[in-house]
DSSP file (Angstrom, degrees, kcal/mol; ACC not computed):
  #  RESIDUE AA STRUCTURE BP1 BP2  ACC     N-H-->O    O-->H-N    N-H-->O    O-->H-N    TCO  KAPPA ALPHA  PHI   PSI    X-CA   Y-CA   Z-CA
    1    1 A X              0   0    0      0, 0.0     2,-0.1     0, 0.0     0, 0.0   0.000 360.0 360.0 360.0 118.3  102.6  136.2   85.5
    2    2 A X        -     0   0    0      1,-0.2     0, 0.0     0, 0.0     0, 0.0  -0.447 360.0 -80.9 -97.2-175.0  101.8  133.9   88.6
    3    3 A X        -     0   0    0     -2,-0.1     2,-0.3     1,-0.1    -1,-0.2  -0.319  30.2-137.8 -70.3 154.5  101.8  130.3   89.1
    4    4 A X    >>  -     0   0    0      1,-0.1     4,-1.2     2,-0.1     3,-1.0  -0.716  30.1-179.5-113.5  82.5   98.6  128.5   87.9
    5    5 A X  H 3>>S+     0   0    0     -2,-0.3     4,-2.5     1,-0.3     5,-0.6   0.819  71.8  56.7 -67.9 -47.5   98.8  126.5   91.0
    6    6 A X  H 3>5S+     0   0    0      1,-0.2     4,-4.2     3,-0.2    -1,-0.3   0.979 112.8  48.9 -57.8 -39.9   95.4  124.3   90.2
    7    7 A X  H <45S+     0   0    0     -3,-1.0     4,-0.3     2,-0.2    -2,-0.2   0.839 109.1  45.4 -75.7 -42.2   97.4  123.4   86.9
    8    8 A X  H >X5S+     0   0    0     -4,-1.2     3,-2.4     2,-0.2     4,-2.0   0.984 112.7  54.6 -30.8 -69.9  100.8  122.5   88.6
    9    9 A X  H >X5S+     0   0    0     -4,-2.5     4,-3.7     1,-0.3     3,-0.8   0.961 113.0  47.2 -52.1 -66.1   98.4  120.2   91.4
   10   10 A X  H 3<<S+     0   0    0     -4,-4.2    -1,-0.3    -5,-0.6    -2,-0.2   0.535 107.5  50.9 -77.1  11.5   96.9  118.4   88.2
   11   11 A X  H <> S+     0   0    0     -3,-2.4     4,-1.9    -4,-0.3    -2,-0.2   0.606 113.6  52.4 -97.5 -29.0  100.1  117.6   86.4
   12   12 A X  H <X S+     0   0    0     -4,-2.0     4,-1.5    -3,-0.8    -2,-0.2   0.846 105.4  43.1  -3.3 -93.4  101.1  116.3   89.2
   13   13 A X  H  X S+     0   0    0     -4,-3.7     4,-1.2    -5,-0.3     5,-0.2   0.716 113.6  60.0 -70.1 -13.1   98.6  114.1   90.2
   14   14 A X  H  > S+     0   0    0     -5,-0.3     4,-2.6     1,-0.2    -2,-0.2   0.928 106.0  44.4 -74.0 -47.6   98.6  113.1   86.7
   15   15 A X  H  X S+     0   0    0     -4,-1.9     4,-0.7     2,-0.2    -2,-0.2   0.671 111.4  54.1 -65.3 -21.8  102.1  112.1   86.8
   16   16 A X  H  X S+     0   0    0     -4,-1.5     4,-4.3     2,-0.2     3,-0.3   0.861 111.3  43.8 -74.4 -39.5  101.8  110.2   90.2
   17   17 A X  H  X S+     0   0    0     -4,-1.2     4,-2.7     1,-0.2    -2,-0.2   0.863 109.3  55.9 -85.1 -26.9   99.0  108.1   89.1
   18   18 A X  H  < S+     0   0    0     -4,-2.6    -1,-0.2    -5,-0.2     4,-0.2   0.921 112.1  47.6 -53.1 -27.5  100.8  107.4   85.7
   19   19 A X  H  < S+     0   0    0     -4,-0.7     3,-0.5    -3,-0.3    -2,-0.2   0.938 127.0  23.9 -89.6 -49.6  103.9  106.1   87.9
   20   20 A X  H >< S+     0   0    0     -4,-4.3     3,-5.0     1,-0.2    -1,-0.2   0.640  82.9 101.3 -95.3  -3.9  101.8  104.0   90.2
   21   21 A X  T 3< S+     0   0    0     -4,-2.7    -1,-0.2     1,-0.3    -3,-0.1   0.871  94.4  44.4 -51.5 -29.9   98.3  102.7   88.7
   22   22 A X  T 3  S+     0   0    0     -3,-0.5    -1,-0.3    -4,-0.2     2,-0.2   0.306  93.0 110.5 -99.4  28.3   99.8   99.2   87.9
   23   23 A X    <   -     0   0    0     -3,-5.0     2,-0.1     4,-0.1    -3,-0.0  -0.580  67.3-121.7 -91.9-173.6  101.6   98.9   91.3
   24   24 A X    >>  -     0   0    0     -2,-0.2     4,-1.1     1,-0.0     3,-0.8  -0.333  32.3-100.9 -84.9 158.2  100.4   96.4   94.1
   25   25 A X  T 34 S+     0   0    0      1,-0.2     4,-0.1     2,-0.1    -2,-0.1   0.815 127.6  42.1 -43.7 -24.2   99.4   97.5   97.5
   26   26 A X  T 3> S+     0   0    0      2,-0.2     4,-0.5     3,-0.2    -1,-0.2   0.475 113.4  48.3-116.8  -3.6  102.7   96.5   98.7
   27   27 A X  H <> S+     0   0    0     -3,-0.8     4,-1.0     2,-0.1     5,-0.2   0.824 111.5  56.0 -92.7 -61.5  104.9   97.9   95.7
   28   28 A X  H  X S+     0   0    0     -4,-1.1     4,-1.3     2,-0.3    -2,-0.2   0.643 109.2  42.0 -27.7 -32.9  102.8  101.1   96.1
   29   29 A X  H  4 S+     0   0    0     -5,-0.3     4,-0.4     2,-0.2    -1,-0.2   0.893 111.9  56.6 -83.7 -47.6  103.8  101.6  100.1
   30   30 A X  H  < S+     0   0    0     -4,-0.5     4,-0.5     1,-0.2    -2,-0.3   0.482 106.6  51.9 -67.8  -0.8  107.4  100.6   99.1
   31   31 A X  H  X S+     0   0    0     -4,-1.0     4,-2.0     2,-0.1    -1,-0.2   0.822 116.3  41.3 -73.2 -69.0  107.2  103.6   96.6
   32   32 A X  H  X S+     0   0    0     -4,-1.3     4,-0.8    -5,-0.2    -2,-0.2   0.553 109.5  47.6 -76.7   8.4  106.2  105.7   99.2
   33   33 A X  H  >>S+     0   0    0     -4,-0.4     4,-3.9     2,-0.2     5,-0.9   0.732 116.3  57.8-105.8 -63.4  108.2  104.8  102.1
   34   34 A X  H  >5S+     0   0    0     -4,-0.5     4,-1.0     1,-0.3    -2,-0.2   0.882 111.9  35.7 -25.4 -58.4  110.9  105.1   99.2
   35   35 A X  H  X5S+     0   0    0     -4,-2.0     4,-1.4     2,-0.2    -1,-0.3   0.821 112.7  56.1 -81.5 -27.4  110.1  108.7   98.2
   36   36 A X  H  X5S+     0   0    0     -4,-0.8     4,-4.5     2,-0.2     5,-0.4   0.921 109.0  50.9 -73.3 -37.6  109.3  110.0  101.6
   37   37 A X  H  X5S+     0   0    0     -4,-3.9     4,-1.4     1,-0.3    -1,-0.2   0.926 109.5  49.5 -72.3 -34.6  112.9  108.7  102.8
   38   38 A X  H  X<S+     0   0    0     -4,-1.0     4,-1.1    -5,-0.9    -1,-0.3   0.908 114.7  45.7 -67.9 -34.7  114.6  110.4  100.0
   39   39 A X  H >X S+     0   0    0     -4,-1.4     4,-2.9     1,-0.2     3,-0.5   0.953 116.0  42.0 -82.3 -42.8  112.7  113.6  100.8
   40   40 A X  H 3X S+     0   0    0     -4,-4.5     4,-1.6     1,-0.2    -1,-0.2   0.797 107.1  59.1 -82.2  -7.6  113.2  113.6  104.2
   41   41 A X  H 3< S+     0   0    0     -4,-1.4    -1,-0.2    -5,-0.4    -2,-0.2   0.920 117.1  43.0 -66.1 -47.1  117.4  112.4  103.7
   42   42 A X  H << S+     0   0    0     -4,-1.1     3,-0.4    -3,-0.5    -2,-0.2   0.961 116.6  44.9 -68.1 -49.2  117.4  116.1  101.5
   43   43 A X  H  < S+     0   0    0     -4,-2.9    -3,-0.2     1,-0.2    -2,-0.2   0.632 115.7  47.1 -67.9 -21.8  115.2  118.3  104.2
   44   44 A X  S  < S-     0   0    0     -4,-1.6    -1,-0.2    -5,-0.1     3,-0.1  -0.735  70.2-169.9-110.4  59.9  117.1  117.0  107.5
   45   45 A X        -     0   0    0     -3,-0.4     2,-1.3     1,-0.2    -3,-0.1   0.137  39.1-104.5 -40.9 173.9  120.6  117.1  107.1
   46   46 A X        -     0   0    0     -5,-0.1     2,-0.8     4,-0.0    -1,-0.2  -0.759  43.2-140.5 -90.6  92.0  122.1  115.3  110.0
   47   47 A X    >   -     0   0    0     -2,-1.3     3,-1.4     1,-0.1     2,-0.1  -0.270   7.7-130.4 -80.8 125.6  123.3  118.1  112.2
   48   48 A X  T 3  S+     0   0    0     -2,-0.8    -1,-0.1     1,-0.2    -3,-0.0  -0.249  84.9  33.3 -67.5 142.0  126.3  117.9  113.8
   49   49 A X  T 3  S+     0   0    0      1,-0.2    -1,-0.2    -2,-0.1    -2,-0.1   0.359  83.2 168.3 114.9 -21.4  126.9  118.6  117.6
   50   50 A X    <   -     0   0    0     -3,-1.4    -1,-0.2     1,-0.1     3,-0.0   0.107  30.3-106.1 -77.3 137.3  123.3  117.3  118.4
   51   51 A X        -     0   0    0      2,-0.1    -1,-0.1     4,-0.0    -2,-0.1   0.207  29.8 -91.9 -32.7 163.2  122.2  116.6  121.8
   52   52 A X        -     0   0    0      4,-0.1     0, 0.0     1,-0.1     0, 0.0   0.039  37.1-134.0 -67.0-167.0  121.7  113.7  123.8
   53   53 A X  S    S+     0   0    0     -3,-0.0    -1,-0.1     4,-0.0     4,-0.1   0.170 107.7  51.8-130.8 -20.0  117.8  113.2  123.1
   54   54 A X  S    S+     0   0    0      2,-0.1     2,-0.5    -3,-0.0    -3,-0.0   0.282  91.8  83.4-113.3  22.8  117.7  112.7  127.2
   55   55 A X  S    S-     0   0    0      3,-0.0     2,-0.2     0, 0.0     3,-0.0  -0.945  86.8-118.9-106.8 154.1  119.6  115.9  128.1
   56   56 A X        -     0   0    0     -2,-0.5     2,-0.3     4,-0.1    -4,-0.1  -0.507  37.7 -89.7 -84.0 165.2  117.2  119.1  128.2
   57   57 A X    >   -     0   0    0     -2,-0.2     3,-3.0     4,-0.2    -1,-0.1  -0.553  55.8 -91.7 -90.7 115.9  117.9  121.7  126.1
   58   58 A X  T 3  S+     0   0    0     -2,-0.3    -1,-0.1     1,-0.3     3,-0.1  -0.129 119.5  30.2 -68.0 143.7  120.5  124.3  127.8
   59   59 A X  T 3  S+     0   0    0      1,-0.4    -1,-0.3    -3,-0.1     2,-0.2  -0.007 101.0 117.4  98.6 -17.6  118.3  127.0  129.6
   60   60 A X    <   -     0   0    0     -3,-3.0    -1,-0.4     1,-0.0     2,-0.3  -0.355  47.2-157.8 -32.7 124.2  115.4  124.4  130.2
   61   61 A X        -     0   0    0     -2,-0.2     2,-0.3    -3,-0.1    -4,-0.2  -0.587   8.2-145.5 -92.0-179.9  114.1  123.2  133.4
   62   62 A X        -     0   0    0     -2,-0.3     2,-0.4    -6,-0.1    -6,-0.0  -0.785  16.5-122.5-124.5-176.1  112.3  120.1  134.0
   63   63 A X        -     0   0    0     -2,-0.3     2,-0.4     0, 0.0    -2,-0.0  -0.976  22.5-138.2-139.3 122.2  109.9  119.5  136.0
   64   64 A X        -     0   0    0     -2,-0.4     0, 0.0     1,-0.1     0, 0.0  -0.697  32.5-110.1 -96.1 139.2  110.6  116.4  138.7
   65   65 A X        -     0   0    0     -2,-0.4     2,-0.2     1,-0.1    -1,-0.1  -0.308  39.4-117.9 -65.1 142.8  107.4  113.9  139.2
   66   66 A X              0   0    0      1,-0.1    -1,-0.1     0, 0.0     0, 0.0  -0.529 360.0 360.0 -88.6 151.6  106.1  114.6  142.8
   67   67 A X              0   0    0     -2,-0.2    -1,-0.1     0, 0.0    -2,-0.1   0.405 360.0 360.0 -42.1 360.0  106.2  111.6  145.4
């Protein structure tokens, strides 16, 4: 038996638009800004150890801007 993937997609979309049809433009962004931060809070633990963001990566060069 596989997934019925078109049938997933439209229970879905059903459920999205049930949640949001009476919000505002501006309740509706805060919805999404909402849910995107909660998904991305699960998908990108915070890893410990992490680099400077302005050291290279060991075994990197860089490349110095010419005169």
């Amino acid at each position: 038996m596989g997934i019925k993937s078109v049938e997933l997609v439209r229970k879905i979309r059903d459920r999205n638009y049930e949640e949001t049809k009476d919000m505002t433009t501006q309740e509706y962004i805060a919805f999404i800004q909402e849910k995107s931060a909660a998904f991305h809070s699960k998908s990108n633990p915070v890893k410990q150890n992490r680099q400077s963001p302005s050291e290279p990566a060991p075994g990197c060069t860089t490349r110095q801007k010419a005169a």
